[in-house]
C-alpha positions as CSV (number, residue, x, y, z in Angstrom):
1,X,-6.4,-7.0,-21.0
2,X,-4.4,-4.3,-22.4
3,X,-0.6,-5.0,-22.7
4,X,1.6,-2.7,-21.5
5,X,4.9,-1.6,-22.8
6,X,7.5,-0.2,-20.9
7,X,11.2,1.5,-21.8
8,X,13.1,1.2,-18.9
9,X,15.5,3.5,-19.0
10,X,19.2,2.7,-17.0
11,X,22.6,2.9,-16.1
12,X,23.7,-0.1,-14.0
13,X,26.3,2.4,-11.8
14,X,23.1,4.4,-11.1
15,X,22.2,3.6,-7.2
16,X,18.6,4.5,-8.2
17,X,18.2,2.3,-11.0
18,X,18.8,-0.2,-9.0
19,X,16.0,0.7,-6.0
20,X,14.1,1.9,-9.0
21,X,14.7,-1.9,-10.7
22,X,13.3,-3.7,-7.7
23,X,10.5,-1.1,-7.3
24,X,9.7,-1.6,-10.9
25,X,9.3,-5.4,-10.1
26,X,7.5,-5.1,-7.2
27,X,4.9,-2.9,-8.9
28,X,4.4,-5.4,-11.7
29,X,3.2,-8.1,-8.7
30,X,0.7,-5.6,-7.3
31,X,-0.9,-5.9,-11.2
32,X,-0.6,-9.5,-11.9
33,X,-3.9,-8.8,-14.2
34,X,-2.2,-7.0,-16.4
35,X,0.7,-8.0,-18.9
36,X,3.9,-5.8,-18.9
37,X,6.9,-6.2,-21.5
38,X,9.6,-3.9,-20.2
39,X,12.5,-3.4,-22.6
40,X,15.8,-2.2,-21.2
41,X,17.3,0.7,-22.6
42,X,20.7,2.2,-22.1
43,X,22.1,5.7,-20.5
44,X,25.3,6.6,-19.6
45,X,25.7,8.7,-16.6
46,X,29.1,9.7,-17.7
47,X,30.2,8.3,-21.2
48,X,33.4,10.9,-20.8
49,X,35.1,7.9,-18.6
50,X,37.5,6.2,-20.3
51,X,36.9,2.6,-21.6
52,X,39.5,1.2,-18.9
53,X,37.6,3.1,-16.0
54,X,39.0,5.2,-13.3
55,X,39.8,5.0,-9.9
56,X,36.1,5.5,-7.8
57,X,37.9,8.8,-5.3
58,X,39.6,10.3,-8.4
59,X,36.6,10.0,-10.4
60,X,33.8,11.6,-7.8
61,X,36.9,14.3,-6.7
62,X,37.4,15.2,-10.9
63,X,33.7,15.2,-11.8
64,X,32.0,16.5,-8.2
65,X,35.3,18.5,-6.2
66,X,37.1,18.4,-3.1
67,X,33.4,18.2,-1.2
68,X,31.5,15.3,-3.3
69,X,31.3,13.4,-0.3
70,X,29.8,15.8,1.9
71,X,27.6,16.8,-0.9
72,X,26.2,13.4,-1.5
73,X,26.1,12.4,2.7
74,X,22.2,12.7,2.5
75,X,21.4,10.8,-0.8
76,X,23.8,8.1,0.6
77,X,22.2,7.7,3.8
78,X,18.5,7.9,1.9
79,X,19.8,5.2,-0.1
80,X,21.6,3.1,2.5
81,X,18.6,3.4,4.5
82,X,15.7,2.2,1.2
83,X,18.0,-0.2,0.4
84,X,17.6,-3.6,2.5
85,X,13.7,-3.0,2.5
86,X,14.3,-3.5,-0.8
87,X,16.9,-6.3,-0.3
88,X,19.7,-4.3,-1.5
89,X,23.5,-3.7,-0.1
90,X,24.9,-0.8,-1.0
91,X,28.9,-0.3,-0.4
92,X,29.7,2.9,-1.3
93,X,32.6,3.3,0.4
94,X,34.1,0.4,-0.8
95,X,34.0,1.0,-4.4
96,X,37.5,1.0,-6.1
97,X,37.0,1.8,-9.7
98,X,34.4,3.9,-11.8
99,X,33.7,2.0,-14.9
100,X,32.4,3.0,-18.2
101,X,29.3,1.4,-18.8
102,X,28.9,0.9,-22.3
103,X,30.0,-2.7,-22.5
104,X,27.7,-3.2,-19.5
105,X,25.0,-2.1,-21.6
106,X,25.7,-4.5,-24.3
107,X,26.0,-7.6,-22.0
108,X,22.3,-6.4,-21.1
109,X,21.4,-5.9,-24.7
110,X,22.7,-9.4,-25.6
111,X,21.2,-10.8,-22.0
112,X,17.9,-9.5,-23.5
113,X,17.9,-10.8,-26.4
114,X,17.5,-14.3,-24.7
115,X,15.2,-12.9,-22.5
116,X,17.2,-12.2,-19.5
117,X,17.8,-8.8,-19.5
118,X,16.0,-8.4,-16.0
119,X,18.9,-11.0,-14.7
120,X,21.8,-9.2,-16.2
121,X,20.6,-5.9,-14.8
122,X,20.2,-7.2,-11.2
123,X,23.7,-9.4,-11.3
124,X,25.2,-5.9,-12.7
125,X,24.0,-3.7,-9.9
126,X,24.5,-6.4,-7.4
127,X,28.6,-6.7,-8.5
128,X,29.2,-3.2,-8.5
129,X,27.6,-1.4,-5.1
130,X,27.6,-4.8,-3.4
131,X,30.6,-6.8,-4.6
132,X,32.7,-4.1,-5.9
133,X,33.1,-5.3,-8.5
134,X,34.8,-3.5,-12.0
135,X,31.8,-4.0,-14.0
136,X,33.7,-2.4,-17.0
137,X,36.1,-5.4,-17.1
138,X,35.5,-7.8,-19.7
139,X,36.6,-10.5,-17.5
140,X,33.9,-9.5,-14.6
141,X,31.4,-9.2,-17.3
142,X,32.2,-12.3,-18.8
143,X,31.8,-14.3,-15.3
144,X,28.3,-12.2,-14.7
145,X,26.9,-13.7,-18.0
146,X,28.1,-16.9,-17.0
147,X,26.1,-16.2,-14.0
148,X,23.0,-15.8,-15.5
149,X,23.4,-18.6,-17.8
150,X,24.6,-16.9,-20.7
151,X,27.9,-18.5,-22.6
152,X,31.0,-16.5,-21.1
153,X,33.1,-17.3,-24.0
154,X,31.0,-16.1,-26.9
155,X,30.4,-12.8,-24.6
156,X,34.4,-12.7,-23.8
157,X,34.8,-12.7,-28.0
158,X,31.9,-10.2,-28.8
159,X,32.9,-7.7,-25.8
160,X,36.7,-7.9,-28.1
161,X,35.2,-6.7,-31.2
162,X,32.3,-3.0,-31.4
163,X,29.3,-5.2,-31.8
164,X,26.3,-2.9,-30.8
165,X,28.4,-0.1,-29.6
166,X,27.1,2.3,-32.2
167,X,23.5,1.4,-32.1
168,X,23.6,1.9,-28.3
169,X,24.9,5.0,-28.5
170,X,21.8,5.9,-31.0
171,X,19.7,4.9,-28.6
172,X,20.6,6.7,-25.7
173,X,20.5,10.3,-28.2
174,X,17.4,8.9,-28.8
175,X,16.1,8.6,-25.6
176,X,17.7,12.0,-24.5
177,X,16.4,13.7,-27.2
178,X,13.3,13.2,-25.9
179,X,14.3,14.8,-22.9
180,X,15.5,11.8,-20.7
181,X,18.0,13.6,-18.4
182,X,17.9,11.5,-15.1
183,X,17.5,7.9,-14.5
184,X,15.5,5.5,-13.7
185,X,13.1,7.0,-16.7
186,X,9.8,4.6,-17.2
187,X,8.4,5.0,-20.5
188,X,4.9,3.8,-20.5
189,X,3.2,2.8,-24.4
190,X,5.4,5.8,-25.5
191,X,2.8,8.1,-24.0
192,X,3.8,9.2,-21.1
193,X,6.6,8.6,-18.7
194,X,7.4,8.2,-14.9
195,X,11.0,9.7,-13.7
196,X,12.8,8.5,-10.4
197,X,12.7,5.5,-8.4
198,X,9.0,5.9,-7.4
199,X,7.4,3.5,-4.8
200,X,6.6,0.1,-6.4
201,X,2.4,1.6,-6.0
202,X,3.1,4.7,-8.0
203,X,4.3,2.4,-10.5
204,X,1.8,0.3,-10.4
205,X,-1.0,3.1,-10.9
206,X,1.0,4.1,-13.7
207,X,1.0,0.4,-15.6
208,X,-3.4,1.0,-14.9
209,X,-3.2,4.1,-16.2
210,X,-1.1,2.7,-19.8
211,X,-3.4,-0.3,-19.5
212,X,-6.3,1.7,-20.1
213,X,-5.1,4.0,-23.4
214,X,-6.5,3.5,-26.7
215,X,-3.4,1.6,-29.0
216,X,-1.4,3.3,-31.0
217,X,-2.6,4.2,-34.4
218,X,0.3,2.1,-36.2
219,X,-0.1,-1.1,-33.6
C-alpha cells in the first residue's frame, strides 16, 4: 500500500486546529490499511503580537473592534458545542493572554524531531483553550515538553537562544505562497489539499484518494 504524506498545516491558538487535529486522527483510524506520515508545519495566525504576548480582551478588541465578541458568538458556540464529541474543552472566556506562537512552533518542531510532534500539539492546544495557559511563556513551554517526555532543561536553553526561528518563518512563506491562508490546511502527497476542520470521513476519503496517485516523479 501506497504511503501517504501529509503537511499538516497549524497554529496551536487556532480553535480549529485543534477539532481539525483530533478529526485528523480520527480519520487515520477509519484507514488503518493505509500508512500516513503527517508532518507538522507552522502558521502564525498573527505574527504582529509581540514576543511577550498581550492581554486576550486587548488583543481581540485591537485586532477585531469594540464588537469581536458578538461577531464571533456563533463560531464560539459551533465550537463549544463539536468540541466534547471530540473530547475537547474549550474556555474561551477564560483566556488571559494572547501569545505569539512562534516559540510554540519550535517546541513542536523539536517535539517532532523525536517523533512526538502529535503530543506537543495536543498538550499545546489542551494548555491554552482548556488550562489557560500562556503558551508563549518559556516557562509553560518548558513544563509542556516535560510533559511529553521531552527534557525541559535543554528546551528552557534552546527557547533562550533563535534556534529555528528563521527557518520557521521560511516555512510558513512557503506554505502561504502557495496559497495557505486559513488553518487547519491538509496537504496530501503535495497534490492536492483539504482546508478546514473537515469530519474525520472527509479526511479519510481524502488519505484513499492520495493513496491511490501515481508517486512523484523525483520519489
Amino acid at each position: 500500500m501506497t504511503q501517504v504524506n501529509v503537511d499538516l498545516v497549524l497554529d496551536p491558538v487556532c480553535p480549529w486546529c485543534w477539532l481539525g487535529h483530533r478529526y485528523w486522527q480520527a480519520a487515520q483510524d477509519l484507514v488503518p490499511e493505509i500508512p500516513v506520515e503527517t508532518i507538522l508545519r507552522p502558521f502564525q495566525l498573527d505574527a504582529s503580537v509581540p514576543r511577550e504576548g498581550q492581554p486576550y480582551r486587548d488583543y481581540m478588541k485591537r485586532r477585531f473592534g469594540d464588537n469581536s465578541s458578538g461577531r464571533f458568538k456563533a463560531m464560539r458556540d459551533h465550537l463549544e458545542q463539536a468540541g466534547p464529541a471530540a473530547g475537547i474543552v474549550f474556555n474561551f472566556d477564560e483566556i488571559t493572554m494572547r501569545p505569539n506562537t512562534l516559540d510554540a512552533h519550535r517546541l513542536i518542531r523539536w517535539a517532532q524531531g523525536q517523533g512526538k510532534g502529535a503530543e506537543a500539539a495536543e498538550a499545546l492546544f489542551k494548555a491554552y483553550f482548556e488550562e489557560r495557559r500562556d503558551i508563549g511563556s518559556s516557562a509553560e513551554l518548558a513544563a509542556i515538553a516535560a510533559d511529553i517526555g521531552l527534557d525541559a532543561t535543554l528546551v528552557t536553553e534552546l527557547l533562550a537562544t533563535s534556534r529555528d526561528r528563521e527557518t520557521l518563518v521560511r516555512e510558513e512563506g512557503f506554505y502561504r505562497s502557495l496559497g495557505v491562508a486559513g488553518v487547519p490546511c491538509f496537504i496530501f502527497n503535495g497534490a492536492f489539499a483539504v482546508s478546514g476542520a473537515e469530519a474525520p470521513e472527509v479526511l479519510a476519503d481524502a488519505i484513499r484518494k492520495a493513496a491511490t496517485l501515481p508517486p512523484p516523479e523525483d520519489a
